[in-house]
KEBA-314539 format. One record per residue: y, x, z of N, C-alpha, C, O in turn. Coordinates in steps of 0.05 Angstrom, whole numbers, padded with zeros to 5 digits, always signed. Layout:
! KEBA-314539
YXZYXZYXZYXZ ...
END
This chain:
! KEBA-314539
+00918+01882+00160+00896+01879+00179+00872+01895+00169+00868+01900+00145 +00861+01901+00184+00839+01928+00187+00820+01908+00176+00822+01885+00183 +00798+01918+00156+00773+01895+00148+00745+01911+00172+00736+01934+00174 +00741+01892+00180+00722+01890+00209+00694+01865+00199+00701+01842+00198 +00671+01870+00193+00661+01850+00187+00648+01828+00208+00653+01834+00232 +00635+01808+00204+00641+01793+00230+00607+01778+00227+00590+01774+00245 +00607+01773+00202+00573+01765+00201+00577+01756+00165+00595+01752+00149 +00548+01757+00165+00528+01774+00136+00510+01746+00132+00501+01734+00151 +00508+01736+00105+00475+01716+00099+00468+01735+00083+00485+01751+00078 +00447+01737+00074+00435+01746+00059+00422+01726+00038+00402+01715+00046 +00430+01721+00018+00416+01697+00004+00393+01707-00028+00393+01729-00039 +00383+01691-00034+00363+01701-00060+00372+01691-00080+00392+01677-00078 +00363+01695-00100+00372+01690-00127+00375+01657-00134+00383+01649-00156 +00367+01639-00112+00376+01613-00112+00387+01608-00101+00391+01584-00099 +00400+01625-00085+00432+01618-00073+00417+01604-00050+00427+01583-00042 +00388+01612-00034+00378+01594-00020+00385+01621+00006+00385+01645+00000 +00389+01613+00032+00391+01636+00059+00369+01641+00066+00354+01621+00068 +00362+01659+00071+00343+01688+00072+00353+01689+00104+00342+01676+00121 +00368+01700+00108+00376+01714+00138+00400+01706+00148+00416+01698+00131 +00408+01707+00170+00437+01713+00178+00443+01733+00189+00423+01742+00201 +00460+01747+00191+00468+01776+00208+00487+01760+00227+00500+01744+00212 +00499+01755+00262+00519+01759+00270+00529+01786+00287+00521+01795+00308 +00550+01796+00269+00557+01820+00279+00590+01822+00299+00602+01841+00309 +00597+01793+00299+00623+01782+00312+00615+01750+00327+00619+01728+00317 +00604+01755+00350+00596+01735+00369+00621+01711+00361+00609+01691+00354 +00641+01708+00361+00665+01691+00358+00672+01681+00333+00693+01670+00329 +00644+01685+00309+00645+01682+00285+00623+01661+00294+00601+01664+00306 +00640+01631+00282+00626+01612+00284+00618+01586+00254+00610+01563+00252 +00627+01610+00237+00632+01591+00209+00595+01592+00196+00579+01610+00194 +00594+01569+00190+00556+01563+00185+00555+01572+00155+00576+01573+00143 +00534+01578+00142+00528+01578+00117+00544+01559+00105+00562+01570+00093 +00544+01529+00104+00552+01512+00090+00575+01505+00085+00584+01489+00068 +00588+01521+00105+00625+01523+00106+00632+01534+00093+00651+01527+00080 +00615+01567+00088+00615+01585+00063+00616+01578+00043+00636+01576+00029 +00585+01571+00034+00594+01559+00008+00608+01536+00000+00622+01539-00021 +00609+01516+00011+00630+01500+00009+00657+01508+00006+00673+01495-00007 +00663+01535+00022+00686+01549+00014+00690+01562-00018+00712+01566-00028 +00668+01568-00029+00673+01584-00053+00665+01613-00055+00667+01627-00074 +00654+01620-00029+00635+01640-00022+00618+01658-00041+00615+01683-00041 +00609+01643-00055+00585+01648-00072+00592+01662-00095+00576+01675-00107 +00617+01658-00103+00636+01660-00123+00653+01681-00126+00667+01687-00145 +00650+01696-00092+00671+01704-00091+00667+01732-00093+00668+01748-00074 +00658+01739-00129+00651+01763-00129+00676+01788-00134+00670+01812-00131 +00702+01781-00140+00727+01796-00139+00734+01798-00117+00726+01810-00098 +00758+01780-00123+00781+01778-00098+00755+01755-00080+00736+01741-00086 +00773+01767-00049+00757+01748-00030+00772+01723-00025+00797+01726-00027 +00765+01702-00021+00755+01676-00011+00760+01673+00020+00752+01690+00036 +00777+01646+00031+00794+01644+00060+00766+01622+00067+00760+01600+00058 +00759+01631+00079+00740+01610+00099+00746+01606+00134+00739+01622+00150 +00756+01588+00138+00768+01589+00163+00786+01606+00161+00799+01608+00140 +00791+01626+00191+00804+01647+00201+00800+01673+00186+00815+01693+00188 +00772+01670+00167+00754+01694+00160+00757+01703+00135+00769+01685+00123 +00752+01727+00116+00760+01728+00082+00724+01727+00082+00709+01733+00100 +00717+01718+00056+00696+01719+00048+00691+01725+00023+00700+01714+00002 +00667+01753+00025+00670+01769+00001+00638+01766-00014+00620+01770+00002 +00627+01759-00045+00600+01765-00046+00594+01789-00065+00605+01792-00087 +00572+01809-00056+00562+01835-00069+00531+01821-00083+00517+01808-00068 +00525+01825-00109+00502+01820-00118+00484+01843-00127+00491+01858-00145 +00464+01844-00116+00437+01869-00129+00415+01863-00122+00406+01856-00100 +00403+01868-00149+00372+01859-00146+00366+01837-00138+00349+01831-00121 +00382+01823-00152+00369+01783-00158+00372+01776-00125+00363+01754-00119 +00383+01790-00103+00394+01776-00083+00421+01782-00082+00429+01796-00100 +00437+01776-00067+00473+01772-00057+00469+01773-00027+00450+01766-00012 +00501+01789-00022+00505+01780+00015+00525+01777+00018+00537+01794+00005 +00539+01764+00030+00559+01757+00038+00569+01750+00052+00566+01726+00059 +00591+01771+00065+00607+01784+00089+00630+01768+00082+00643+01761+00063 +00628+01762+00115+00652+01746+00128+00669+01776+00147+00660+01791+00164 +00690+01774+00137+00698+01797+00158+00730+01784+00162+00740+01764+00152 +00741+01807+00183+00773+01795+00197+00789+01797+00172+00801+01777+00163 +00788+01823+00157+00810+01824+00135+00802+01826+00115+00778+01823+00113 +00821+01835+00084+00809+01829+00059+00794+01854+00057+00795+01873+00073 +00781+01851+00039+00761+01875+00034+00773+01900+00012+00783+01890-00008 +00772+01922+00012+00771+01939-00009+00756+01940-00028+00734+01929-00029 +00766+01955-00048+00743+01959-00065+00717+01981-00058+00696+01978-00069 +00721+01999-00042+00707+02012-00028+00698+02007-00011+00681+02023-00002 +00704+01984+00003+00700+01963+00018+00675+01956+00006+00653+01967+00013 +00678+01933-00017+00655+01924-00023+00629+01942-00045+00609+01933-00055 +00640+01968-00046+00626+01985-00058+00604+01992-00044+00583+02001-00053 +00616+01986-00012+00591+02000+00012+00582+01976+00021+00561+01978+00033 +00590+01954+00019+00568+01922+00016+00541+01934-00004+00517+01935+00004 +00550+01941-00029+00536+01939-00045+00516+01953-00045+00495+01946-00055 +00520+01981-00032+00505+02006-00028+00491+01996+00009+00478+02013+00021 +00496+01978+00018+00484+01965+00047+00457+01952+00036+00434+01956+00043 +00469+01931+00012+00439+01909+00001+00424+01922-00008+00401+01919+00001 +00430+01944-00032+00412+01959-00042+00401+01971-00022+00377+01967-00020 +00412+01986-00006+00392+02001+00019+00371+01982+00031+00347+01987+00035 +00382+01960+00037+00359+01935+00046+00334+01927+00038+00312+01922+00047 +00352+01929+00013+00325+01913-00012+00304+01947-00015+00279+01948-00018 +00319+01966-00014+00299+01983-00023+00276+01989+00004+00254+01999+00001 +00288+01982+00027+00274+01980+00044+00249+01957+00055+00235+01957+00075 +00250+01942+00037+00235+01918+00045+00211+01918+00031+00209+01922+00007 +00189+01914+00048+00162+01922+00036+00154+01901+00021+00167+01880+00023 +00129+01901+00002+00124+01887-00011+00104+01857+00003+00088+01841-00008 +00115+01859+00037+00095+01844+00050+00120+01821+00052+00118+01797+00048 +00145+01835+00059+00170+01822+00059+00172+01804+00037+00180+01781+00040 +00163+01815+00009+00168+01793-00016+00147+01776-00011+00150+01752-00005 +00123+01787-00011+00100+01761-00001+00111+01741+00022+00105+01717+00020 +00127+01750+00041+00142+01727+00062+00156+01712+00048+00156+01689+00055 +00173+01720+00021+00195+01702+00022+00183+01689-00008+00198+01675-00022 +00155+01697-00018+00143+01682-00033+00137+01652-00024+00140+01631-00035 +00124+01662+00008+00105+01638+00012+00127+01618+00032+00121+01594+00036 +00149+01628+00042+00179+01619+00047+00182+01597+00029+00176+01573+00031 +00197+01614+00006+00196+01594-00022+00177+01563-00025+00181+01539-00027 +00154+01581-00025+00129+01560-00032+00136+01540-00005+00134+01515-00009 +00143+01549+00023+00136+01519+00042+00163+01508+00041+00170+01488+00052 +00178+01526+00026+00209+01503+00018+00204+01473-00004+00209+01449-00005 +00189+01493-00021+00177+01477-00046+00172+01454-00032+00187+01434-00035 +00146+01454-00012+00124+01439+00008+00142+01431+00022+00146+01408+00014 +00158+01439+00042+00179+01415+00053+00197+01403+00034+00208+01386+00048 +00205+01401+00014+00222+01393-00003+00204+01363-00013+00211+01340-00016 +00174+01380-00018+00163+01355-00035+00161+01337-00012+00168+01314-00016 +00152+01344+00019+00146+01327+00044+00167+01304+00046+00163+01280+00050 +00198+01320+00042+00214+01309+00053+00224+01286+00034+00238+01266+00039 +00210+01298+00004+00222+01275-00015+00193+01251-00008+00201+01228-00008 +00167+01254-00002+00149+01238+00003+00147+01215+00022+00135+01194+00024 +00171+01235+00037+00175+01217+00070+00202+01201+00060+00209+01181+00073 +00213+01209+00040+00241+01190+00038+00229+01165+00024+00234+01142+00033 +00210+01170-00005+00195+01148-00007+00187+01129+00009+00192+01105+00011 +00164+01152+00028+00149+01123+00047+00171+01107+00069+00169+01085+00079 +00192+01126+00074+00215+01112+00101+00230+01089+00073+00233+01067+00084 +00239+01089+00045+00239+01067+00040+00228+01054+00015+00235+01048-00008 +00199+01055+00035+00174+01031+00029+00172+01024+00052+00162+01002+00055 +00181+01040+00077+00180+01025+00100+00202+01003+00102+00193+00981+00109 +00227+01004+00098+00252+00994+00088+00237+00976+00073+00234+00954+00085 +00232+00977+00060+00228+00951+00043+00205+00935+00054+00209+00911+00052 +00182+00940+00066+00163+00927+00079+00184+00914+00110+00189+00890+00117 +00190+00932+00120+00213+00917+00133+00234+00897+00132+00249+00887+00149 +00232+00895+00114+00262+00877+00095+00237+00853+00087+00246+00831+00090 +00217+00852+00080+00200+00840+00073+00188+00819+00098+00182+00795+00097 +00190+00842+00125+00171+00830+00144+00196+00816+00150+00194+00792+00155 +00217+00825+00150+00241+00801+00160+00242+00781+00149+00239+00760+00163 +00246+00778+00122+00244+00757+00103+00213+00732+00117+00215+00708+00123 +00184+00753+00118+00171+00734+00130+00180+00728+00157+00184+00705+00165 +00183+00748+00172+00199+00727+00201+00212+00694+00195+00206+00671+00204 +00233+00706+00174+00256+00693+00178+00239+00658+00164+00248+00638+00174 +00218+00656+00144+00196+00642+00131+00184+00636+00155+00187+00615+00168 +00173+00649+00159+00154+00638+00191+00174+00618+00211+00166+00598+00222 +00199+00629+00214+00221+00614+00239+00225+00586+00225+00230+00564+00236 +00223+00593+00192+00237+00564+00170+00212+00542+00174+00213+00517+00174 +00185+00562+00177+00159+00535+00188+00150+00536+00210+00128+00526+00216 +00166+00550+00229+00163+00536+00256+00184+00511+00264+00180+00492+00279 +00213+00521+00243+00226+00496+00252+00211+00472+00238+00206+00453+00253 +00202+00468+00204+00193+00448+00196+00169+00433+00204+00162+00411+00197 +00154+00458+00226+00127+00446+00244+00131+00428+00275+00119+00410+00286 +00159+00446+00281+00178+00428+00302+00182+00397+00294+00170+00378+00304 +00200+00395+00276+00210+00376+00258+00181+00347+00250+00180+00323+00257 +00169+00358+00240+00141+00356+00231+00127+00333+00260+00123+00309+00264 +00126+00363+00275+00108+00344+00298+00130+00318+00321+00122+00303+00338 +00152+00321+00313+00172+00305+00333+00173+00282+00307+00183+00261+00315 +00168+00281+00282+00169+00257+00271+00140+00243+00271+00140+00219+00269 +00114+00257+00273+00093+00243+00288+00087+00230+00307+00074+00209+00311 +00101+00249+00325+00108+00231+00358+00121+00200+00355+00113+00178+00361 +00150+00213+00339+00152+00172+00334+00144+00155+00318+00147+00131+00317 +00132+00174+00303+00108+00154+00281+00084+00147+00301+00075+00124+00297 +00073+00158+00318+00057+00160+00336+00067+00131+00358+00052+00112+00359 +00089+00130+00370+00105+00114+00394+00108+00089+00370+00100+00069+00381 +00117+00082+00341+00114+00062+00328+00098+00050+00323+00097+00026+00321 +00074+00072+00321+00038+00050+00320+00024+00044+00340+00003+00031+00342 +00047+00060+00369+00034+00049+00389+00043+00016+00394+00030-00004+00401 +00068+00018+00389+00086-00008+00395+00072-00028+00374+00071-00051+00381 +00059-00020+00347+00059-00042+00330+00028-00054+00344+00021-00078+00347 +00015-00035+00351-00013-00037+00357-00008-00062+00387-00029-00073+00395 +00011-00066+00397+00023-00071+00430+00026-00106+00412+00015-00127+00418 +00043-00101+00392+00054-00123+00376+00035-00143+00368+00033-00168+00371 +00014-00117+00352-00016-00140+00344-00031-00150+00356-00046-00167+00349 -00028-00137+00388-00058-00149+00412-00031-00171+00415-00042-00192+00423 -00002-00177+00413+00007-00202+00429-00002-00227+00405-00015-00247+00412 +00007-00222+00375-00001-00230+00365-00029-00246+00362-00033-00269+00355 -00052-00224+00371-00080-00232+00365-00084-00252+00392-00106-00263+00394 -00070-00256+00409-00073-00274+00437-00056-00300+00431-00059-00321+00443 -00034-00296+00409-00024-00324+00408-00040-00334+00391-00043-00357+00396 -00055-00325+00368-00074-00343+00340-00086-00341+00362-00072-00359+00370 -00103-00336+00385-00117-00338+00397-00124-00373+00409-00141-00391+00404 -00096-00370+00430-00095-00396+00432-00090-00418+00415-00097-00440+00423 -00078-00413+00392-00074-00433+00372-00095-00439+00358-00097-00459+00343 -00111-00420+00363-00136-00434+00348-00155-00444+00377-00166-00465+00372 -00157-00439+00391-00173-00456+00417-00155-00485+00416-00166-00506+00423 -00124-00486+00406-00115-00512+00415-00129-00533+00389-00138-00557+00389 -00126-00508+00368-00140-00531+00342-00165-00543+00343-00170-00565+00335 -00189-00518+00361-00207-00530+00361-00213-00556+00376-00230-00574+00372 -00199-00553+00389-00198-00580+00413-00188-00605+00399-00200-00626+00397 -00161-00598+00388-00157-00625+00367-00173-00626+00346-00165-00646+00334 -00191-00616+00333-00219-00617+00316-00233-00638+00324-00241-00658+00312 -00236-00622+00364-00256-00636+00368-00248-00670+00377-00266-00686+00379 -00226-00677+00381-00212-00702+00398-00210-00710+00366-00215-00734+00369 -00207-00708+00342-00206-00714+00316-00240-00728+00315-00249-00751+00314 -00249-00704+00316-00276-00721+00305-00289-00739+00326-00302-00758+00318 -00287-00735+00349-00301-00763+00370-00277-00785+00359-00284-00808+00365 -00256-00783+00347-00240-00814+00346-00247-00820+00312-00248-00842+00301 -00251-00797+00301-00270-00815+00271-00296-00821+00273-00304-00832+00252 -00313-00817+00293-00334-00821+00302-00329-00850+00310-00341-00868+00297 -00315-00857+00329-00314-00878+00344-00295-00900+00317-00303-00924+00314 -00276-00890+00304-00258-00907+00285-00294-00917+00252-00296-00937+00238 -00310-00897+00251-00333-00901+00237-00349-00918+00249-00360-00936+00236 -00354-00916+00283-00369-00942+00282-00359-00967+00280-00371-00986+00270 -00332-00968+00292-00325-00999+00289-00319-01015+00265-00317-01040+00263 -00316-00988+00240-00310-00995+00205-00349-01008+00205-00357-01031+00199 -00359-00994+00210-00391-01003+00201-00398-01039+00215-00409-01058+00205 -00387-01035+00238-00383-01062+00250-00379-01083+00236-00390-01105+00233 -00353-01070+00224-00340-01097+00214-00348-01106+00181-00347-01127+00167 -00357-01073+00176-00374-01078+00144-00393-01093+00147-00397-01112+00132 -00409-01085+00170-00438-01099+00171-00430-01141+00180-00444-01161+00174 -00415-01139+00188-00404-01171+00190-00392-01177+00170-00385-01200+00167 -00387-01162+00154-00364-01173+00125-00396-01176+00108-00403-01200+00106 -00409-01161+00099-00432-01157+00093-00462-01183+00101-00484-01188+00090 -00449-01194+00122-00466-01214+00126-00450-01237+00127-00465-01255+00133 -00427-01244+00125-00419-01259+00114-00414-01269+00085-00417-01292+00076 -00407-01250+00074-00408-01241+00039-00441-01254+00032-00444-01272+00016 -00464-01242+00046-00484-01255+00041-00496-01283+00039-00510-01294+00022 -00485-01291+00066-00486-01326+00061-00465-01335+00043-00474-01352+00028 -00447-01331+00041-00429-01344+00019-00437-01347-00004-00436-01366-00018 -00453-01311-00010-00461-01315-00038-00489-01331-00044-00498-01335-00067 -00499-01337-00022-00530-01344-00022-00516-01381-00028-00523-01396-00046 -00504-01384-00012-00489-01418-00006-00484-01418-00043-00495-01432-00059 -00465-01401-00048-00455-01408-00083-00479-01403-00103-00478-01412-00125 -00501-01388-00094-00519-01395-00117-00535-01421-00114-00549-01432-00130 -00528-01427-00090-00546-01456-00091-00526-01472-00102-00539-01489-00115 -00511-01476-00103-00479-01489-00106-00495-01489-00136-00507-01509-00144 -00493-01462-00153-00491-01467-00173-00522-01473-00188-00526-01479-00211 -00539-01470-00171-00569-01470-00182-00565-01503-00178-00578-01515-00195 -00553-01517-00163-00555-01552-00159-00545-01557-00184-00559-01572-00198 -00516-01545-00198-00500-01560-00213-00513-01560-00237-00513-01579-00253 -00528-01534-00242-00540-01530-00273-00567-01549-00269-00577-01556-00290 -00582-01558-00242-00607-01576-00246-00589-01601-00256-00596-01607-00279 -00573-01616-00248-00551-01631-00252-00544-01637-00283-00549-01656-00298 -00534-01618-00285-00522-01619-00307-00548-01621-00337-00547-01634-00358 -00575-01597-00325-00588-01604-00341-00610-01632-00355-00621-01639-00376 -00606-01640-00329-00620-01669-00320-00600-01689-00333-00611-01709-00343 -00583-01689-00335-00561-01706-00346-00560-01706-00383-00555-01723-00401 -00569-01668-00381-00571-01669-00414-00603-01681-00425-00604-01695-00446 -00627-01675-00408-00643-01688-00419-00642-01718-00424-00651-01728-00445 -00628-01734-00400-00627-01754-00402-00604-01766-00423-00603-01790-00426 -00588-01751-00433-00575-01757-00452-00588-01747-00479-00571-01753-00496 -00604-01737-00488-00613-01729-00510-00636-01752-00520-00638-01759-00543 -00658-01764-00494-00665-01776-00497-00656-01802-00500-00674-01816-00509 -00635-01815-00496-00624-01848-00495-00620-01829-00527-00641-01829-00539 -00602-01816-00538-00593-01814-00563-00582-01792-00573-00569-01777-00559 -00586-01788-00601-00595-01758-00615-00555-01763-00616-00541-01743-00615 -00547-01779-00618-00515-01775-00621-00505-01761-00607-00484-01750-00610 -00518-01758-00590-00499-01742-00566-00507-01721-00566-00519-01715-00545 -00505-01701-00589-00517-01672-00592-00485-01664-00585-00482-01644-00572 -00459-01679-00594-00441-01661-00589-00442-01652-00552-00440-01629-00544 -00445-01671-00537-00445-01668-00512-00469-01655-00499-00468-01653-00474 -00491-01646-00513-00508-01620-00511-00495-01601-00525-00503-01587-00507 -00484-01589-00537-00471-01573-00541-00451-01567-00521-00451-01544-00511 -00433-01585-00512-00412-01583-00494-00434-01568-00467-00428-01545-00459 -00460-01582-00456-00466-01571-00439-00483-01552-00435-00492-01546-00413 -00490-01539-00460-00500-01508-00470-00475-01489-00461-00479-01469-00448 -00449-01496-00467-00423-01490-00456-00428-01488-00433-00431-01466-00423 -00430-01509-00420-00422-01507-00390-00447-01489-00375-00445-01475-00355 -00472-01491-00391-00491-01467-00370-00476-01437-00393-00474-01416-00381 -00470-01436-00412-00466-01409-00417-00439-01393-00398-00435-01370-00391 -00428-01416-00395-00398-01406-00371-00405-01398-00336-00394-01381-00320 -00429-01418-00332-00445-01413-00317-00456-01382-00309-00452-01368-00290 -00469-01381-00333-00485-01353-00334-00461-01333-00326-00461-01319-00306 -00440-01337-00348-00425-01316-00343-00410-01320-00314-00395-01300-00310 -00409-01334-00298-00400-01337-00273-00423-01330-00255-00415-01326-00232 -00450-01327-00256-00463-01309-00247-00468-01275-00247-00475-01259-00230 -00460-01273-00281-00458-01243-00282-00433-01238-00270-00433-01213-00267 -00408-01248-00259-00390-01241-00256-00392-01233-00221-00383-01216-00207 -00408-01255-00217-00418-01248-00181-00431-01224-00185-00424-01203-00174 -00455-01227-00203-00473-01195-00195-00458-01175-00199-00468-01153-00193 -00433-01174-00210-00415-01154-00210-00395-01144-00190-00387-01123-00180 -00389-01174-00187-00366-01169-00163-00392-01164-00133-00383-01158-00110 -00414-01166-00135-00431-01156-00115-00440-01127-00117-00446-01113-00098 -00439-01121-00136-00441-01084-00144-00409-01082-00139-00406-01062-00125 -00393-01091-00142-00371-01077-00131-00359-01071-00105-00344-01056-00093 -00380-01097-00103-00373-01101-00064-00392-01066-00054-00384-01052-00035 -00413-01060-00067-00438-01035-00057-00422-01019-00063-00422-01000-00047 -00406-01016-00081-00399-00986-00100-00372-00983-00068-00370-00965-00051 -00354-01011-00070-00328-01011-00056-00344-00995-00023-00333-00975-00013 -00360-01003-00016-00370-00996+00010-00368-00963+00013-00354-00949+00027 -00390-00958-00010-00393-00927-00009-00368-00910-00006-00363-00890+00007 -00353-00926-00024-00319-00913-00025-00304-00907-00003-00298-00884+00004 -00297-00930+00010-00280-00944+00035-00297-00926+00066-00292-00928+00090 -00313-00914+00055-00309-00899+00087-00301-00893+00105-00295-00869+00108 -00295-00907+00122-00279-00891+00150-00247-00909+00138-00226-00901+00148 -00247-00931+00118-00223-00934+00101-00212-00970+00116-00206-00990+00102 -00214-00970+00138-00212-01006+00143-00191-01025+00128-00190-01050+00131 -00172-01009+00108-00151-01026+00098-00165-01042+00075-00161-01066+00071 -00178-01028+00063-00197-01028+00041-00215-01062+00034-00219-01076+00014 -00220-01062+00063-00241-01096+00069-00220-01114+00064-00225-01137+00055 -00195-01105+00068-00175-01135+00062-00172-01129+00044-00161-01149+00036 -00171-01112+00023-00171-01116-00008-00201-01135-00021-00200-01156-00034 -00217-01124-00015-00250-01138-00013-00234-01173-00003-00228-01192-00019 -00232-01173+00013-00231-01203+00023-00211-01221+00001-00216-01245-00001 -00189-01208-00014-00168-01217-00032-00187-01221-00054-00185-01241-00067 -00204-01205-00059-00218-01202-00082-00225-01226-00083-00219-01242-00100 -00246-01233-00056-00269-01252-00060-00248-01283-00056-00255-01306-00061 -00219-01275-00046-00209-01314-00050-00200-01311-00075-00198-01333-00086 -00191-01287-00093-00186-01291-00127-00214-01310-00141-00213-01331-00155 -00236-01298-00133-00262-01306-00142-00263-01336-00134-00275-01352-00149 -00250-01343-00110-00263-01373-00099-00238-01384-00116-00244-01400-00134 -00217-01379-00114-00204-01393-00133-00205-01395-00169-00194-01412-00183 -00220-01377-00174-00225-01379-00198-00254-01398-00201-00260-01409-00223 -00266-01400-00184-00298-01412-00179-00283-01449-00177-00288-01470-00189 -00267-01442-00160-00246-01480-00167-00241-01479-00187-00260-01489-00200 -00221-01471-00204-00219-01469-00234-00243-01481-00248-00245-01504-00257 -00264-01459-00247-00292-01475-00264-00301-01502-00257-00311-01520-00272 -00298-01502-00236-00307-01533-00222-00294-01550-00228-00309-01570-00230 -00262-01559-00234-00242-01563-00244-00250-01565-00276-00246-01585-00290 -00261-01544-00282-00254-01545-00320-00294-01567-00323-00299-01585-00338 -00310-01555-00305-00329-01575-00307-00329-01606-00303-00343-01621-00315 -00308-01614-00281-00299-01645-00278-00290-01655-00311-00299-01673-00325 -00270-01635-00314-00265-01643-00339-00285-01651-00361-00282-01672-00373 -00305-01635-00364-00317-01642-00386-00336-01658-00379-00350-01670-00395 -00337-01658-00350-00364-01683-00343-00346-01713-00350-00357-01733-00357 -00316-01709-00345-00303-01738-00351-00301-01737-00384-00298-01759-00393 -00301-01722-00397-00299-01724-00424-00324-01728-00442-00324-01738-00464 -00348-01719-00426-00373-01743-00433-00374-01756-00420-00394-01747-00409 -00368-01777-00406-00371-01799-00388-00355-01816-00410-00365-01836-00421 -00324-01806-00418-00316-01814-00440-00324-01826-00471-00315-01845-00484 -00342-01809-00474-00354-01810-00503-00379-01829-00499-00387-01845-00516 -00389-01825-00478-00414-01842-00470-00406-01868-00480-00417-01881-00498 -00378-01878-00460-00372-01905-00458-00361-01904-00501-00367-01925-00513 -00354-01891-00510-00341-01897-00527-00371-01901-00553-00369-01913-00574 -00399-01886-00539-00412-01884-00556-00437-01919-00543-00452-01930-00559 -00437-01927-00523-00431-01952-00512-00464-01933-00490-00483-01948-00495 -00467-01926-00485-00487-01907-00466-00479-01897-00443-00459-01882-00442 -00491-01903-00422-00488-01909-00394-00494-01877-00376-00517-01872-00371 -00484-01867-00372-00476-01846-00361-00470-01838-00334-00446-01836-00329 -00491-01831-00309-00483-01828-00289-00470-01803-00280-00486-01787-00270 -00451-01797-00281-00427-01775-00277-00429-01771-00249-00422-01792-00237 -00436-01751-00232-00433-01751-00199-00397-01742-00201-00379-01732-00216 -00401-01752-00178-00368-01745-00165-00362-01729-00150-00384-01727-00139 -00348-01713-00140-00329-01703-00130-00347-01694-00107-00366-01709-00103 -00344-01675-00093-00358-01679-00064-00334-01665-00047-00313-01661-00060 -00334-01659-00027-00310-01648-00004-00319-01623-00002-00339-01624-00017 -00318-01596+00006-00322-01573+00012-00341-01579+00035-00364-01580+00029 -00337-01582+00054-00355-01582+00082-00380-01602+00070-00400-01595+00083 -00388-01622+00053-00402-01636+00045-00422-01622+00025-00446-01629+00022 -00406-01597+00009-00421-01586-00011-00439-01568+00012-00463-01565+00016 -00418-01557+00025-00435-01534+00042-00455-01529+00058-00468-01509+00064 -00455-01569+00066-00478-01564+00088-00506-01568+00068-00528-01562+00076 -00501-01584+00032-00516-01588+00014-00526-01574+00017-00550-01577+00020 -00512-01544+00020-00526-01520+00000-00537-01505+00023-00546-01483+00018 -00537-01517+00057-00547-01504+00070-00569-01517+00078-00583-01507+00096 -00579-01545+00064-00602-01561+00072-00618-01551+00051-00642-01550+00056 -00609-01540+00022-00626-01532-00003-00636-01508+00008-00661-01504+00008 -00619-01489+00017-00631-01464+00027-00650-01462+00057-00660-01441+00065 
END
């Protein structure tokens, strides 16, 4: 096959393209196919790129390299070589200033393009970032979702409890309007149960009074009695000092049967103050006062005695002795209500 060339780069001493020549419209193989083929290299024998042989001539710190139909000669590439040189010697020194300042905006797009690969990933990463906050923002919109739908029924629970406390605050309501009423039906029936206790104090109280007024005459008669009996026995005869003695006895038992009233009469004042509002209380008071009347027989009883046991000694001492007798209850009483 006839060598026919088909198209030309022209490249610089960095193997960077300078030019293209197409001199075969149907030659469609790009720079990068070239060298990727081995182009660059292919300063002997030529190099199969596609359909095409590919041959490189180097002079004067540039190369070109012809793509043509067939292999090349050595005279072949002798007149490559004597083509570049003709080129290069033709190229003015305005041409090197072009492919100076060429160079230089390769440099300048090179640095652009590495500046822009940075900032596209810092954009990448501010992107990856803003997603991450999206995806943070969507994580507290759901927990603000979440959030506000457990307020709502925290909200619908304090409404209900709040519903709970007004039913509440209407039943103490009435329960306390019912108490007050039984308060008040309480205190008009201790009111009314206080006056009829005072009633019956004030009648126990004035009965207790004449009784006690009746028994001090009772006993203010027995000791004139009894003392009248001792003068008159002291004077008939000094013998009968034992039976003044006996009746120093009988007023000292006396006495103490009076202190025993002024006591059981402070007990009756103290019992009053106590027994308030207390009506069981007066029938203890009333037991009291028949222990007392029965013990008040007793003394009267132990005084018969000793009035018969000097009446005794009298006769035995031969001295005449008027001893009173006996009287009936209704007989003493009306005594002691003619003395008073």
């Amino acid at each position: 096959m006839r060598w026919k060339p088909a198209k030309a780069f022209l490249v610089d001493d960095r193997n960077a393209l300078v030019h293209e020549f197409t001199l075969d419209p149907t030659c469609a193989v790009p720079f990068p196919e070239a060298v990727a083929a081995g182009a660059l290299h292919a300063n002997g024998a030529a190099v199969r790129v596609s359909r095409f042989f590919a041959q490189t001539v180097r002079a004067g710190g540039m190369a070109l390299v012809v793509l043509s139909n067939g292999p090349a000669e050595p005279e072949t590439v002798e007149l490559s070589r004597q083509i570049l040189l003709g080129t290069l010697s033709r190229l003015g020194d305005w041409a090197r200033d072009r492919l100076e300042l060429a160079r230089a905006e390769e440099l300048r797009l090179e640095s652009e393009r590495r500046r822009i690969a940075s900032w596209s990933a810092n954009v990448q990463a501010r992107e990856r970032g803003v997603a991450g906050l999206q995806e943070a923002t969507a994580v507290t919109h759901e927990r603000i979702a979440a959030d506000a739908a457990a307020l709502a029924s925290r909200a619908q629970a304090h409404s209900a409890n709040e519903t709970a406390l007004k039913d509440r605050e209407a039943i103490v309501g009435r329960r306390e309007a019912a108490v007050g009423s039984r308060e008040a039906e309480a205190d008009t029936r201790i009111v009314q149960d206080r006056a009829a206790f005072d009633a019956v104090v004030a009648k126990e109280k004035s009965e207790f009074a004449a009784w006690r007024d009746a028994e001090k005459a009772a006993i203010e008669s027995a000791r004139e009695e009894i003392e009248t009996k001792s003068r008159t026995t002291e004077a008939r005869d000094e013998g009968t000092r034992d039976r003044e003695v006996h009746a120093e006895l009988v007023e000292r038992a006396l006495s103490e049967r009076e202190a025993r009233l002024s006591a059981a009469e402070s007990n009756v004042l103290e019992r009053e103050r106590e027994i308030a509002g207390r009506e069981a209380e007066s029938e203890s008071f009333f037991q009291e006062l028949s222990v007392k009347v029965a013990q008040n027989a007793k003394w009267e009883k132990s005084l018969r005695a000793t009035a018969a046991d000097i009446e005794r000694r009298a006769k035995e001492l031969g001295v005449d002795v008027d001893v009173p007798k006996r009287e009936s209850e209704p007989a003493r009483g009306k005594r002691a209500s003619a003395k008073t």
